[in-house]
TIROGU-79891 format. One record per residue: residue in one letter; x, y, z of N, C-alpha, C in turn. Coordinates in steps of 0.1 Angstrom, whole numbers, padded with zeros to 4 digits, always signed. Layout:
// TIROGU-79891
aXYZXYZXYZ...
***
This chain:
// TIROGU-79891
x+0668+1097+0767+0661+1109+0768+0655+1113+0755x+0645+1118+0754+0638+1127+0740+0634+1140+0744x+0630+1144+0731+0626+1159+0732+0613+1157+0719x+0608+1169+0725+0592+1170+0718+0600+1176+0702x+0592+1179+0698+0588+1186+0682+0592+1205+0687x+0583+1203+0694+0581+1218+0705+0591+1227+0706x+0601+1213+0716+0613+1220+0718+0626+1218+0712x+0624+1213+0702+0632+1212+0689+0632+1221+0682x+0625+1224+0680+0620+1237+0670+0628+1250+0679x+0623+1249+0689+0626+1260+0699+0644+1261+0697x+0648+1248+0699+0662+1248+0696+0671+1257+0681x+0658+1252+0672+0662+1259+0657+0657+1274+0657x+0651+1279+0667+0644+1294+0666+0637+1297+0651x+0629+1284+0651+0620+1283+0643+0604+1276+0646x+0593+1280+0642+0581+1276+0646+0578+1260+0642x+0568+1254+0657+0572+1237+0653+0562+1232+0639x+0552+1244+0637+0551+1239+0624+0557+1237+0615x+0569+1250+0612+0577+1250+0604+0585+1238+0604x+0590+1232+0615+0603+1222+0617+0592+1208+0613x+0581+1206+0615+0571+1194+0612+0574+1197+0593x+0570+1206+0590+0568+1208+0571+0582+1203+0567x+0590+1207+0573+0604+1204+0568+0606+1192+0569x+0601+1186+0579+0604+1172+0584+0596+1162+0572x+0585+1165+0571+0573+1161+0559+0579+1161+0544x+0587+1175+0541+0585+1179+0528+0601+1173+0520x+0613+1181+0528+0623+1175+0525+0633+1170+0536x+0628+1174+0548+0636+1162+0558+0650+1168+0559x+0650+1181+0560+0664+1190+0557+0661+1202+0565x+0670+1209+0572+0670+1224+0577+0687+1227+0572x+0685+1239+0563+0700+1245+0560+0706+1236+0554x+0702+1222+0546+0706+1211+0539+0714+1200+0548x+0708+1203+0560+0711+1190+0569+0698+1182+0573x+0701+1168+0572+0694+1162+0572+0687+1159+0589x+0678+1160+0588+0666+1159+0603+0669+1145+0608x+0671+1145+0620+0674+1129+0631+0661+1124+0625x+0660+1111+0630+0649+1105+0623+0640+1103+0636x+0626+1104+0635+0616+1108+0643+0611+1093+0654x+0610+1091+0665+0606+1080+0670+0593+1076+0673x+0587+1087+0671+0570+1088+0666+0568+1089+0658x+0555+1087+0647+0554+1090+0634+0541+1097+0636x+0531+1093+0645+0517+1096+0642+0511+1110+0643x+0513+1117+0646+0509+1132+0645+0525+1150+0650x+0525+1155+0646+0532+1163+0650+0536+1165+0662x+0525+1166+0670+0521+1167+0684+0530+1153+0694x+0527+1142+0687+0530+1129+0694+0553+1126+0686x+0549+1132+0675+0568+1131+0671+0577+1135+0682x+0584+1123+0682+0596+1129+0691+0605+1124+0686x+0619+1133+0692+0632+1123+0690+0642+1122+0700x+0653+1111+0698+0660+1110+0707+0673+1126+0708x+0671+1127+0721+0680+1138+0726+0697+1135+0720x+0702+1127+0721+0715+1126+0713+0714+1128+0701x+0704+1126+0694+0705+1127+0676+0700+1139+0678x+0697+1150+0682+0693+1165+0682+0705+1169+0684x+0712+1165+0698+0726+1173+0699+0740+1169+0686x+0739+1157+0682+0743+1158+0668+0743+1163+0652x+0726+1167+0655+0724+1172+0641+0726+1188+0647x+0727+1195+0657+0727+1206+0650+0738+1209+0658x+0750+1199+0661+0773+1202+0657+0769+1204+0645x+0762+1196+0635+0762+1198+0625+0760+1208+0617x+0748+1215+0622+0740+1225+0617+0751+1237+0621x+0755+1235+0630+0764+1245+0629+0776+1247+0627x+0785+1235+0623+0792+1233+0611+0794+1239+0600x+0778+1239+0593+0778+1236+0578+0771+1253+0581x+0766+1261+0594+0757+1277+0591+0777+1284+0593x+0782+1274+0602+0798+1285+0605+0801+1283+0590x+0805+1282+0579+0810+1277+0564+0805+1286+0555x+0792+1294+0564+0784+1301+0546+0792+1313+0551
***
């Protein structure tokens, strides 16, 4: 299963632009590192696999429960 950019973002309650620049710039949200993308060619067409979303953000909220 995958998920868009769209609704990844949606998941972060952040805009999918925002989660594409991050993805581009340092590939980090909150100093966790972004699943790795199974599209590459445009924002719009990026996706990722659904299991590596629901791992990175145990993560993410791991490391937001800690601050």
């Amino acid at each position: 299963m995958e998920i868009s950019t769209k609704e990844f973002a949606d998941w972060l309650n952040i805009k999918e632009g925002e989660l594409i620049h991050k993805y581009r710039t340092t590939g980090e949200v909150y100093s966790v590192a972004l699943p790795p993308a199974l599209y590459h060619q445009t924002g719009q067409t990026r996706r990722f696999r659904y299991a590596d979303v629901l791992k990175f953000m145990k993560e993410l909220k791991s490391v937001k429960g800690n601050e």
